[in-house]
C-alpha positions as a Python dict, from the first residue, in 0.01 Angstrom:
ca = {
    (1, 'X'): (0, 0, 0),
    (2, 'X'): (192, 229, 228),
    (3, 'X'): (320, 575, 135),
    (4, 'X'): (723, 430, 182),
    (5, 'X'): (615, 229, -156),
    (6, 'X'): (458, 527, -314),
    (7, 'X'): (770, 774, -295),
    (8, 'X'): (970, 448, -513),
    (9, 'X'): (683, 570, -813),
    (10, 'X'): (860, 784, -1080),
    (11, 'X'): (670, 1107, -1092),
    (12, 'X'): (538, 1032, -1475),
    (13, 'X'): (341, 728, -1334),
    (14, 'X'): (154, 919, -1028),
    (15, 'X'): (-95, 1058, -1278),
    (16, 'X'): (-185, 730, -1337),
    (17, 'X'): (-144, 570, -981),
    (18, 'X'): (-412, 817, -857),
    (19, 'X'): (-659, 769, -1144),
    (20, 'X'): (-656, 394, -1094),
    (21, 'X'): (-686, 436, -720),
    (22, 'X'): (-955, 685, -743),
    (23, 'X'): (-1168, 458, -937),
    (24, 'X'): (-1123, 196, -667),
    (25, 'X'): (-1209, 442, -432),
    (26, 'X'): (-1545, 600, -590),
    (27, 'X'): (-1625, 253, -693),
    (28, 'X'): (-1550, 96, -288),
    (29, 'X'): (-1838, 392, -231),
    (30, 'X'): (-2071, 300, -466),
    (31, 'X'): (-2095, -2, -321),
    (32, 'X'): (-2066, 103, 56),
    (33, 'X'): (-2403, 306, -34),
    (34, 'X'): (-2584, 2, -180),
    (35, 'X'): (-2490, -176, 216),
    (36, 'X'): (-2589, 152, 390),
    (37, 'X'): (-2954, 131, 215),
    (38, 'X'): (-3028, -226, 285),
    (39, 'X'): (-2910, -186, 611),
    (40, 'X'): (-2564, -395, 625),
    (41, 'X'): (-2405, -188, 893),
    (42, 'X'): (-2039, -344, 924),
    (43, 'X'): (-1991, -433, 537),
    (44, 'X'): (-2076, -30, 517),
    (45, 'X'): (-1858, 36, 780),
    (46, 'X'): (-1534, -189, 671),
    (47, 'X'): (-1577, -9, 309),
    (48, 'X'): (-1633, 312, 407),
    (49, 'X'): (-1304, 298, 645),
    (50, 'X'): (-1121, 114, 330),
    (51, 'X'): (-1244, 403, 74),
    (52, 'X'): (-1186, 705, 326),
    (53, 'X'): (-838, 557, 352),
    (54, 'X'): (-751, 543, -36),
    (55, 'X'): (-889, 859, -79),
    (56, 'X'): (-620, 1031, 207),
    (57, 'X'): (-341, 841, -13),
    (58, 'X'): (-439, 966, -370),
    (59, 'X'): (-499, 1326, -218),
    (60, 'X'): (-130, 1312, -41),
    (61, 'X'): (-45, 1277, -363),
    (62, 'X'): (-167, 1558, -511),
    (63, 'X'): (-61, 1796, -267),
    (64, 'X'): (303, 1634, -274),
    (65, 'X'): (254, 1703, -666),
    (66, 'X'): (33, 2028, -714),
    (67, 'X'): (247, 2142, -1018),
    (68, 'X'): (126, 1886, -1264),
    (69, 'X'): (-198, 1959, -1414),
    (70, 'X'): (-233, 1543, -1477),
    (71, 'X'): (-246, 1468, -1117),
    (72, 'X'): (-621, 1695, -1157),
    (73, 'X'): (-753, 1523, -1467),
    (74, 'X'): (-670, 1165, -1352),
    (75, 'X'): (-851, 1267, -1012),
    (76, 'X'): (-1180, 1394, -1197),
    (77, 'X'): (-1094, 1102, -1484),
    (78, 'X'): (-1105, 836, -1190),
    (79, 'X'): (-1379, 998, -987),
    (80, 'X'): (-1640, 990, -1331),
    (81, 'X'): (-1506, 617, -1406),
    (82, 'X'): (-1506, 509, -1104),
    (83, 'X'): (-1869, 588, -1050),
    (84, 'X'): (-2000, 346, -1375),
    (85, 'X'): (-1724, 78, -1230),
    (86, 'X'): (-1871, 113, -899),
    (87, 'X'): (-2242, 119, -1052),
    (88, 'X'): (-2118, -177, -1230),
    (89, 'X'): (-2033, -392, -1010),
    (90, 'X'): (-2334, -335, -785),
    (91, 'X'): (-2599, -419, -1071),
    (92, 'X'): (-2391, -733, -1104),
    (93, 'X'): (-2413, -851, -740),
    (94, 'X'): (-2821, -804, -752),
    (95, 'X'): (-2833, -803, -341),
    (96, 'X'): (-3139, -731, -201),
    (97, 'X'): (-3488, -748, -203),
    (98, 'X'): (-3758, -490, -450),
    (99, 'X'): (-4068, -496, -447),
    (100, 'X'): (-4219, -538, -807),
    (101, 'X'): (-4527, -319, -914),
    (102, 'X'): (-4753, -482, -1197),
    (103, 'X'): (-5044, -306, -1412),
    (104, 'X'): (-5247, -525, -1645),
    (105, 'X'): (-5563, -528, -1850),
    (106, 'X'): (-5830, -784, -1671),
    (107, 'X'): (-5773, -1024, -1961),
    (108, 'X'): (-5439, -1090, -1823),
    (109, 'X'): (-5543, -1286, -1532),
    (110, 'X'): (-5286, -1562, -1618),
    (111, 'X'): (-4996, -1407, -1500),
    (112, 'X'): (-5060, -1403, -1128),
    (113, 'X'): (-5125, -1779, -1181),
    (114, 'X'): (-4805, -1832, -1356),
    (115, 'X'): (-4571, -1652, -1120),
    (116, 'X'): (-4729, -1805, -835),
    (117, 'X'): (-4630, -2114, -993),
    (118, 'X'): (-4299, -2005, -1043),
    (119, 'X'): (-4283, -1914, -625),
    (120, 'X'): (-4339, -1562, -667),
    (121, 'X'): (-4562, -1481, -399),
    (122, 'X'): (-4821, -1230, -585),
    (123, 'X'): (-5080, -1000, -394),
    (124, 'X'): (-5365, -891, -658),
    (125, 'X'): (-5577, -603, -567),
    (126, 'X'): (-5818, -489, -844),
    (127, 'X'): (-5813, -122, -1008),
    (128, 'X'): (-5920, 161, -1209),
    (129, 'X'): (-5702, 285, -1496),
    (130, 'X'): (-5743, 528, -1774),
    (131, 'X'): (-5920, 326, -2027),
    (132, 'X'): (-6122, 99, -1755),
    (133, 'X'): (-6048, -172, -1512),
    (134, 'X'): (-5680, -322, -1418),
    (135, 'X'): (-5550, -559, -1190),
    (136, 'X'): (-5222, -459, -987),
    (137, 'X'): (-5015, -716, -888),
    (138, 'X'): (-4778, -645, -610),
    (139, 'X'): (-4446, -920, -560),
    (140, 'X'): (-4177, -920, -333),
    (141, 'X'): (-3900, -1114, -420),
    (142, 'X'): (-3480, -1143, -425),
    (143, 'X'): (-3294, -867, -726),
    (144, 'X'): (-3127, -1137, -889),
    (145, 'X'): (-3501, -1315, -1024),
    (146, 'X'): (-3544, -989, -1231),
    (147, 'X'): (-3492, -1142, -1530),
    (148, 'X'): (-3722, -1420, -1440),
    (149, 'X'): (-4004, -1204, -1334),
    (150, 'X'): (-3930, -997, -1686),
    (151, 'X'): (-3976, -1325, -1929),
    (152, 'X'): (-4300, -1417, -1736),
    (153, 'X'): (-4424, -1072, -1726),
    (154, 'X'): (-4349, -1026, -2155),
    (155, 'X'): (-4451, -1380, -2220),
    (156, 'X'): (-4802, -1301, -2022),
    (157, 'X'): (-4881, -921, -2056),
    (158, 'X'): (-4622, -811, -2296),
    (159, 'X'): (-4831, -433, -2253),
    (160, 'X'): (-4830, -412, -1888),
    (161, 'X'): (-4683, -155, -1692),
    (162, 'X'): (-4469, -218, -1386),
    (163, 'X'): (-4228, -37, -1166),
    (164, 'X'): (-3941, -189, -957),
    (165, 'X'): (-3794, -69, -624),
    (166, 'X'): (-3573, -181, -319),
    (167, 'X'): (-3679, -296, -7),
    (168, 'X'): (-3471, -254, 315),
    (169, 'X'): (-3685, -488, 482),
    (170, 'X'): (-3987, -717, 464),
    (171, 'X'): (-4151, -963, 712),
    (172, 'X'): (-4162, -1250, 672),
    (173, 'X'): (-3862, -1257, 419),
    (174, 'X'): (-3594, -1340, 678),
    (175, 'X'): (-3478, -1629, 425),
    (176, 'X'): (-3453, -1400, 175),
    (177, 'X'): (-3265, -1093, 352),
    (178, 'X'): (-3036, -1363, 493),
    (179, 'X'): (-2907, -1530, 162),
    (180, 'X'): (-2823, -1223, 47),
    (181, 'X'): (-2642, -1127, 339),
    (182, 'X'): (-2338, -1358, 211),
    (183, 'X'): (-1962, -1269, 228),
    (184, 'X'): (-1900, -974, 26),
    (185, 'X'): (-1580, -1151, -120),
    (186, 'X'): (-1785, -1433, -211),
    (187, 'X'): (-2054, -1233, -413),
    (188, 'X'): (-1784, -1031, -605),
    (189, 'X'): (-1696, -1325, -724),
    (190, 'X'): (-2020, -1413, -881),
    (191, 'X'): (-2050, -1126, -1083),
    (192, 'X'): (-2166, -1339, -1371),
    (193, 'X'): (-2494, -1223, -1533),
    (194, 'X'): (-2767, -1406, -1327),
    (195, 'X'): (-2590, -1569, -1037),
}
């Protein structure tokens, strides 16, 4: 949109023009952060020059318009929404790789079995807990099996403990790093739950 087209907006309809564009903006961000951490340089590059870009219009606006208040609460209104669109949108794509952390009792020795034979690949390495021995079970595998890994883990060891995080890389993954790695366009629109 050019700023030709943007002096054609009556002045009642700027306060919402730049909340609208703000949450674009934040939400273009949030997601340019999620490429910058699993290392997708030019996605993260294209976004941030695309965010930095809306951001320049909406704040020509306000300077063009300082003496309505509006203009200031759709700005902080857009920034807050725009950060739960943004956060939105990212949970929904489920790139990337985590690593999944596993505590259980040594009576639930069936779930390594079972997620290896649901192609987790499962590292066990025995331990000591608070009320005796445990077995941790380390697992590497793509965001969007969460759920799957969940299920098993509940059906299995309904009381174990386990902590999630992302992985910017991991050998021997290549397969994995590199299906996620698809055309942003095309994974925004798969935002259905579990695709």
């Amino acid at each position: 949109m050019s700023l030709l087209v943007l002096e054609f907006i009556p002045a009642a309809f700027i306060p919402l023009f730049i909340f609208f564009a703000r949450i674009l903006d934040v939400s273009i961000g949030t997601i340019r952060i999620m490429f910058v951490s699993k290392g997708y340089r030019g996605k993260a590059t294209l976004l941030g020059f695309i965010e930095v870009l809306i951001w320049i219009i909406i704040v020509a606006q306000i300077f063009q318009n300082l003496d309505n208040w509006l203009n200031y609460v759709a700005f902080a209104g857009g920034f807050a929404t725009g950060n739960y669109v943004g956060m939105y949108i990212e949970e929904k794509m489920k790139m990337g790789v985590q690593i999944y952390r596993i505590i259980v009792n040594q009576e639930n020795s069936g779930l390594a079995e079972e997620l290896m034979n649901r192609d987790f690949r499962v590292t066990v390495v025995p331990g000591e807990g608070k009320f005796g021995p445990v077995k941790v079970l380390f697992t590497v595998a793509k965001r969007k099996r969460w759920q799957e890994l969940s299920d098993v883990v509940n059906e299995f060891a309904p009381n174990a403990f386990y902590s999630v995080e992302d992985v910017k890389r991991a050998s021997d993954m290549e397969d994995v790093i590199q299906h996620n790695s698809q055309d942003l366009l095309s994974r925004m629109l798969r935002l259905k739950k579990g695709i």
